[in-house]
N, C-alpha and C positions, 0 to 999 in steps of 0.2 A: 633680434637676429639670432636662429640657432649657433648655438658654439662650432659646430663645425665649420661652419664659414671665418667664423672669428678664426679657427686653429689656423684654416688655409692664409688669411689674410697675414697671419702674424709670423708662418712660413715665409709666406711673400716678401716682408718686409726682410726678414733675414735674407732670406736669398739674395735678394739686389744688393741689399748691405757686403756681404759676402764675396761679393765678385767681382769689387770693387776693387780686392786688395791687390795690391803691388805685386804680390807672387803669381797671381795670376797670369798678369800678363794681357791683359784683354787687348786688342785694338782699339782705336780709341774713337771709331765712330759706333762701334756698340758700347765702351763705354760711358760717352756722353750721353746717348742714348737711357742706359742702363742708370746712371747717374741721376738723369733728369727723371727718371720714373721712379726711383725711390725716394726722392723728394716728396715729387707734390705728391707719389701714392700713400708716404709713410703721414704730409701732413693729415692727408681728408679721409682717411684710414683713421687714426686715432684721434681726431677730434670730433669725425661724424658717427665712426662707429665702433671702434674701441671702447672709448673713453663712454658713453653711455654703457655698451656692453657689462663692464666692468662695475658701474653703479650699477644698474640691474643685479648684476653675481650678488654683491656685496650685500645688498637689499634683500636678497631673495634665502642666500646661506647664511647671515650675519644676522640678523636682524627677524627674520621669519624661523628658521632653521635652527639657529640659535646656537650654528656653525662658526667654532673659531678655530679655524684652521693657521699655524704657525708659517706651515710652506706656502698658504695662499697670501698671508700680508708680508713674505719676503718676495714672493711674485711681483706684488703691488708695488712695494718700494723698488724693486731694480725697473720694472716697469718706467717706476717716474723719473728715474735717473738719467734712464736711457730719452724719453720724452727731453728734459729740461737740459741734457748734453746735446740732442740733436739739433733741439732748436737754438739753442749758443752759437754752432758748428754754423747753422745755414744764415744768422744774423749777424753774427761776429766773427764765424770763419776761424781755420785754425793754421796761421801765416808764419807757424815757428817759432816767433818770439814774444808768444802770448800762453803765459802758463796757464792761463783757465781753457785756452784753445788747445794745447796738449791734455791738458785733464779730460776735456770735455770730447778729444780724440779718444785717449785708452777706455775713461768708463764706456763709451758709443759703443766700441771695439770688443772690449773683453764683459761688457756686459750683454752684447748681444747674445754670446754665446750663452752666459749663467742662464739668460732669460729663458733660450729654448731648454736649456735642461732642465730647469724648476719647473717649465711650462709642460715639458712631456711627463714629468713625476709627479706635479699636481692632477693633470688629465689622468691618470693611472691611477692615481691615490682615490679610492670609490670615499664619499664619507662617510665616518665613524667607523670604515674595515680598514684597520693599518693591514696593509699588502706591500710586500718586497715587492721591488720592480720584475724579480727575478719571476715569485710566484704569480704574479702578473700573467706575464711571458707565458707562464706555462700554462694558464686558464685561457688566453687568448687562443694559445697552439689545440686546448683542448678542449671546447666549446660543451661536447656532451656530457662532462663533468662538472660544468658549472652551476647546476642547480645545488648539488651537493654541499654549496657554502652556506645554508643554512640549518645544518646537520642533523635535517631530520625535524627538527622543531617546526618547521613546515612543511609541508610537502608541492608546495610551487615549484614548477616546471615552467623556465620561460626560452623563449627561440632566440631572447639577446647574446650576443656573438661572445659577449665577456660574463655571461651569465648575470648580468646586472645592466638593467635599463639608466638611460639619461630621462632626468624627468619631462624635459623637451621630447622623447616619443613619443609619451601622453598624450589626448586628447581631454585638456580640459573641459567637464561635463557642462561648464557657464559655455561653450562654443556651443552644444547640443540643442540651447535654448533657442535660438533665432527662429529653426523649423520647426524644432519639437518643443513648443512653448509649455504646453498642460503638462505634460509627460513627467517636466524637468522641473516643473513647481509642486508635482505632485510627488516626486523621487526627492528634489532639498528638503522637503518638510518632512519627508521619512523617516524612520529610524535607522535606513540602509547609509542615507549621507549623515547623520548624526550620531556615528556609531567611533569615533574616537577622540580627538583635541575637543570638542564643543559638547562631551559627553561627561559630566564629571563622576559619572558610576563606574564608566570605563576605566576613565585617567586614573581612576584610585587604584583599581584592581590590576591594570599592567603595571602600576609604580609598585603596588604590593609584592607582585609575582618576583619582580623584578630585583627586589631588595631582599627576599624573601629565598628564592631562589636561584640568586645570579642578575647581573645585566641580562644575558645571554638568550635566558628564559622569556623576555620578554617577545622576542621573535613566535613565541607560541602564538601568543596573544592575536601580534599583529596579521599572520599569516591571511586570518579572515575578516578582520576588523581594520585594517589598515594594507592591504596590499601593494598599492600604488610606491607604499612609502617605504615596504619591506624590500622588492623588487627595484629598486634605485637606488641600494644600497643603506638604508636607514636601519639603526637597531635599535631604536625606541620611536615613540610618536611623539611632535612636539603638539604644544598647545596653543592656543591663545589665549588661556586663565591667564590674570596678573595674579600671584599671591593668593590668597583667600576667596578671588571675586569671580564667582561666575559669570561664563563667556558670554557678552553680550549674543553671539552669535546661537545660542542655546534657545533665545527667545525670537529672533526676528524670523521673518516670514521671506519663505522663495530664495532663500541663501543670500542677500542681497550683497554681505561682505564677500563672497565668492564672485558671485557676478562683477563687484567693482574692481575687486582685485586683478580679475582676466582682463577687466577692458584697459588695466591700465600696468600691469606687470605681465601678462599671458601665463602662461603656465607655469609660473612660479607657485603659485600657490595649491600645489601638488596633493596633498591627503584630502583626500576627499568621502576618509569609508570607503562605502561599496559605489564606486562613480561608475558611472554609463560606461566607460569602456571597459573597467576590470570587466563585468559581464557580459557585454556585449563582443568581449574578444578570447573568447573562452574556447579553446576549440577542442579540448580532450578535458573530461569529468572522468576522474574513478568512483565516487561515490565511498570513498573510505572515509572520510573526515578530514579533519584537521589542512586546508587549504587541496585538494588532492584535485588540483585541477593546473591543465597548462596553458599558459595565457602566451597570447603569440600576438603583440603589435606590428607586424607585417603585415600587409596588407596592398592593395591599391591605393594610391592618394592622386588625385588628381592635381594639378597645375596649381598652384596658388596656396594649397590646402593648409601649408604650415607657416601663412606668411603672418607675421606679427601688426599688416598694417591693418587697417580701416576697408582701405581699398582691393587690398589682396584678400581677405576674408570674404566680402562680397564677392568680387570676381571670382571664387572658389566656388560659393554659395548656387550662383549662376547655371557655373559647368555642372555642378550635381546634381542642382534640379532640372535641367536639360535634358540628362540623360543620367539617372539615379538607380539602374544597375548594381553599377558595381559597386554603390555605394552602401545599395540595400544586401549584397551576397555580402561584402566584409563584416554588415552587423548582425546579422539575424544566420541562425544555424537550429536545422529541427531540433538540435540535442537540447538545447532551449526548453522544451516541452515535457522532455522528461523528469521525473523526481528524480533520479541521479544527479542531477545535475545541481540541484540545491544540497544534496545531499555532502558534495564537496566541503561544505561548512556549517551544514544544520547535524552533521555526526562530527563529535570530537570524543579523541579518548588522549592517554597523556601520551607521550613520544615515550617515552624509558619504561614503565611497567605495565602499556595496553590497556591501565583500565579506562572503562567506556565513562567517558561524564556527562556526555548529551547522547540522545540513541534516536533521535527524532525520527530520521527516516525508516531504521531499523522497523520500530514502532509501526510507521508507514507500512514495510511490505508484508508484517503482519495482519495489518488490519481489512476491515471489509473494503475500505477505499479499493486497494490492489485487486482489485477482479480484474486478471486477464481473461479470462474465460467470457465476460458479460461487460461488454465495453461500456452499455449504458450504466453500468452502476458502478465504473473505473474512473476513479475521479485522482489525476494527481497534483502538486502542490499548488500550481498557478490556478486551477480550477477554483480552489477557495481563496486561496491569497492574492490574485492578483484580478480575480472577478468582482465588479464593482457593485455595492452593495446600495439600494433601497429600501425605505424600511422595514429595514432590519430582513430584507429576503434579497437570495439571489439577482440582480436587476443585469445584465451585461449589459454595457454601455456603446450603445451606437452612436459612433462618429470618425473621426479623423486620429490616426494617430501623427501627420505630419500637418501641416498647413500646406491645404490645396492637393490633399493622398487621396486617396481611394474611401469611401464610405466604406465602415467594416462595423458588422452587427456586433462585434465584439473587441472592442480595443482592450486590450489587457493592461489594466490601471497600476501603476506603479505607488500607492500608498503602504504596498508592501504590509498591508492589516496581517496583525500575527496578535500578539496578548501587550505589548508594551502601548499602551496609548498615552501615557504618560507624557515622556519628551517629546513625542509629534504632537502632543495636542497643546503642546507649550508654544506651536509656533503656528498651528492651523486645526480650526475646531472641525474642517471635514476631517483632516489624517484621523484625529480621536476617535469621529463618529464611526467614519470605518471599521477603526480596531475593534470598537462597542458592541455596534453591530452584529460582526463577527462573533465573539465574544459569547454574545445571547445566544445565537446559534449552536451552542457546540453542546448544551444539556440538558435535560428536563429532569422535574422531581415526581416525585407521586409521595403520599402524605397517606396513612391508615395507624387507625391505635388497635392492638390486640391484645387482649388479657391483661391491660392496664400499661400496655408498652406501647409507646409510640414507636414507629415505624417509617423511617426515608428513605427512599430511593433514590441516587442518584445516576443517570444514565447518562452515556458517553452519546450521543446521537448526531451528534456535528462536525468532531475531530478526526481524522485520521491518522491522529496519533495520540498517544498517553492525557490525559486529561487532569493536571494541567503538564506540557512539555519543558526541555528545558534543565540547566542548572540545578540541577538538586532542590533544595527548598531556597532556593532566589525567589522561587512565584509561591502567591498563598492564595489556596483555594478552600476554602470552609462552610460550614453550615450555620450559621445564625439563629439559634430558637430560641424562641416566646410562647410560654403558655400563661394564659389566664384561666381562672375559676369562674364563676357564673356570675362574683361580684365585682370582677374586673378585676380583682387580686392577684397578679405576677405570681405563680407555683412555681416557676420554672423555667430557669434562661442560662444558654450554652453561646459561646462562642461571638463576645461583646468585647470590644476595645477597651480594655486598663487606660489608665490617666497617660500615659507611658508611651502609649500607639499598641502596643503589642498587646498580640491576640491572648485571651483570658486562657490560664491554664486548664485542660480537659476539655477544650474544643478538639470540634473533629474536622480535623483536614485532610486533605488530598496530594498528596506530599512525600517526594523523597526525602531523607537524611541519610548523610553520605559519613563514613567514620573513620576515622583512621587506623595503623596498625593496633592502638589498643583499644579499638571499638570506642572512641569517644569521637563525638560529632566534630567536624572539619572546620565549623564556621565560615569564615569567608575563602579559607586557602580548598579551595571544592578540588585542586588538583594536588590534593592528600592523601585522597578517595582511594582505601584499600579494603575496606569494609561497609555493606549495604546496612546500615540500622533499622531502617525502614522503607515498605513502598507502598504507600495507602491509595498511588493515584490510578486513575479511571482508564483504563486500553479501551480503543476504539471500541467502539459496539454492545461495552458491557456494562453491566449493571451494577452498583455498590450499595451493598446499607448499612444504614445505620440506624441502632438502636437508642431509644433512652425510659428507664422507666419510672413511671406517674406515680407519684406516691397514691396510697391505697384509700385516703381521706380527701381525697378531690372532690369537688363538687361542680356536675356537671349542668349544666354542657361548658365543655372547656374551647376558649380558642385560644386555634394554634395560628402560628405564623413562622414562617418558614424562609427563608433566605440563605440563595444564595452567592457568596461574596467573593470578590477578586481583587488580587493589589500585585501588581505590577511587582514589588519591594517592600519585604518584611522592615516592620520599622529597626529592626536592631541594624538591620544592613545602610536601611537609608540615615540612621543614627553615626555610622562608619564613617561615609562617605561626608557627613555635614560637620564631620569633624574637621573636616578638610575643606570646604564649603558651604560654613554655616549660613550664609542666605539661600542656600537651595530650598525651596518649599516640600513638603513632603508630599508624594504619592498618595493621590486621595484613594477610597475604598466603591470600587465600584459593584452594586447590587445586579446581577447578573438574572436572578428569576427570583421573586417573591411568591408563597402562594399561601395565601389567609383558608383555614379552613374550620367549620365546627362542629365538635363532634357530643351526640347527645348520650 
């Protein structure tokens, strides 16, 4: 049951409580009336739906949340006092010369009142934001200031009246599943829903930020990586790691701890990453970064739509596919279509000294992608990221995006293929194949020796942005060469894995390093970034080379071999993180283009 109903119901009970009392003065055929209704309403009120309500809360902020609120289990206990004095009062009755009957008269009495206070202070108390009642009051009275409470560290804009969503506005994304089955198996294996608590590359790097610089700072993080959870009042993301042990939920397929959780808590189980409705309820993109988008849960709902049963979910189900209107204008919006729109969270720079630490879209409106002038050769994000790949080429995907919709020559796939195939391919080997796919596409080499100098080419021909994007040197892009002599004799090899995982020194890669104020590289703290040390990587359209030269005693014909390689996670960083989770497997090394050639 939404809390709102609980708040009114536990009104209710106060009220009739209330005006019962002797100063009133009531008549007394409203108050037998009045009498007999807060009875049996107060019994089948808290036994049928308090009292579950209540497990639920507890279940959900206690236990999930890992919420321990002091005013909520003084809540509970005047709760149960008042419970175990009423039912005294209506079994044993309080006849004046029964001290447990006076007792069980003042706690009734003067804990009804405590209850509503603590009850309106808890509803007011958002968690993890201690808020005076007072400043409360004033974000209530001043609605258009309430984004402002996460100072900048995000830039979320939301339409909630206290500048802070209840997680019950949400549409949990396991409800999406019934009509939009593929959609929503192809988005849990994603890295859009596996982007916080079942990420442990994530968890490390918000816990870093965090301790590093501040609680407070962790709000950066989440702004795009957790919004559901940011916007409900949350100032870190909880997990489901126990200790040391990665989340089961890291490996299994189609979310299935999520789906059970809704069929049997509903929307309790809130962080979802990037869930179907953050995006899908997105109505204003500035395309600045760091969360720069306003999300507005208002909406049309029809009859049923938030009912927690069985049969109320159906009966919803029904009305929307009847007439699916208004259900299709609530989620779908042209802006959708534009790269601004991703750009919300694919550009981050820090909140306090502007430097830029991801530029991805930036990148974008430089590149050939951006042809306003020549629309057939303007391709923006969803074009390549959300267009469904066969092998290894463009294929769009005809079918349904609803069960029982319209035949559409292009359903836009939500595998969300970008460069991390790593975590999704942990839980579904299409999500991998996708990213792979993709992957292959974005460069080509070309191979010539001159004057005893090899010669590579490396071409940006697939991206529409920096080659590779991204975090600083988080991604590793490199060249892998092998020469042999004419007697099969190794002359010559650049860029081979140490015993260690890391890449051999004097390889050449494609690679930011970000420095700090004394020019020394950042390592993991990438929002240190005050000096560029380096930028070796590839902008859309253009060509890189690299040299290496043949010693002058070669004996020809020499072959070359040539590779090019991708890891998701420099081993020093996934070395970081397994410190913290040492059964995490390491990101394997994926060969992105080979090309053997020999030269006489």
């Amino acid at each position: 049951m939404r809390a709102i109903y609980i708040k009114f119901l536990v009104f209710v009970m106060f009220f009739t409580g209330v005006v019962q009392l002797k100063a009133l003065d009531f008549a007394w055929e409203y108050f037998r009336t009045i009498q007999a209704f807060h009875i049996i309403a107060s019994l089948i009120i808290t036994l049928f739906l308090v009292t579950p309500f209540i497990y639920q809360h507890i279940y959900k902020f206690f236990f999930i949340k890992k919420v321990n609120s002091i005013n909520g289990w003084l809540l509970l206990l005047i709760f149960f006092l008042l419970t175990i004095s009423g039912l005294y009062l209506f079994l044993a009755g309080n006849r004046g010369g029964d001290t447990f009957g006076i007792i069980s008269f003042n706690v009734h009495l003067y804990g009804s009142f405590a209850l509503i206070l603590f009850f309106i202070y808890h509803v007011l108390q958002k968690q993890n934001v201690q808020l005076s009642v007072v400043a409360m009051l004033f974000t209530i009275l001043n609605p258009a200031l309430s984004h402002a409470a996460t100072d900048k560290l995000s830039l979320i804009e939301t339409d909630a009246k206290t500048g802070i969503y209840h997680n019950e506005d949400f549409t949990n994304s396991a409800k999406c599943k019934s009509c939009h089955e593929e959609i929503f198996n192809q988005w849990s294996n994603s890295n859009h829903y596996h982007m916080t608590g079942s990420n442990p590359y994530y968890m490390v790097m918000e816990t870093l930020a965090g301790e590093v610089e501040g609680q407070e700072f962790r709000k950066w993080c989440m702004g795009c990586h957790n919004p559901s959870a940011l916007t409900t009042g949350l100032s870190k993301t909880t997990h489901p790691m126990q200790g040391n042990i990665v989340s089961d939920e890291l490996f299994e397929k189609n979310a299935k701890t999520l789906v059970e959780s809704f069929k049997s808590q509903g929307n309790f189980r809130l962080e979802e990453g990037v869930s179907c409705v953050t995006c899908h309820r997105i109505t204003e993109a500035k395309g600045k970064g760091n969360a720069s988008f306003k999300l507005s849960l208002e909406r049309k709902k029809y009859a049923f739509e938030d009912s927690d049963s069985g049969t109320g979910h159906w009966f919803s189900e029904k009305l929307i596919n009847s007439n699916p209107d208004a259900h299709k204008k609530s989620y779908m919006d042209p802006l959708y279509k534009q790269s601004k729109y991703c750009a919300s969270c694919h550009d981050e720079f820090h909140p306090k000294t502007g430097m830029k630490i991801v530029s991805t879209f930036d990148e974008w409106k430089k590149s050939p992608f951006n042809n306003q002038k020549d629309k057939t050769k303007h391709k923006t994000c969803i074009d390549c990221h959300m267009t469904n790949l066969k092998d290894g080429k463009f294929s769009p995907l005809k079918g349904t995006s609803t069960k029982g919709g319209v035949l559409k020559d292009d359903v836009k796939v939500h595998y969300f293929a970008g460069s991390n195939h790593f975590l999704s391919g942990l839980k579904s080997k299409t999500n991998e194949e996708q990213t792979i796919d993709l992957l292959k596409t974005s460069a080509k080499l070309d191979v010539d020796i001159k004057n005893g100098i090899l010669v590579i080419g490396v071409t940006n021909v697939g991206a529409g942005h920096h080659l590779p994007t991204g975090v600083a040197d988080f991604r590793e892009l490199w060249l892998d060469v092998s020469i042999k002599d004419k007697n099969g004799n190794l002359i010559f090899s650049s860029g081979k894995l140490k015993n260690d995982g890391n890449i051999e020194d004097g390889s050449r890669l494609f690679q930011k390093v970000f420095g700090d104020e004394e020019g020394k590289p950042v390592g993991l703290l990438f929002w240190k970034y005050k000096t560029l040390l380096s930028d070796t990587r590839i902008p859309s359209g253009e060509r890189r080379v690299e040299s290496f030269a043949i010693k002058q005693d070669a004996l020809y014909p020499l072959d070359v071999e040539i590779k090019l390689n991708f890891r998701i996670y420099p081993q020093w960083v996934s070395d970081a993180v397994k410190k913290v989770f040492p059964t995490l497997p390491n990101p394997p090394v994926v060969e992105l283009i080979k090309v053997i050639k020999e030269f006489k």
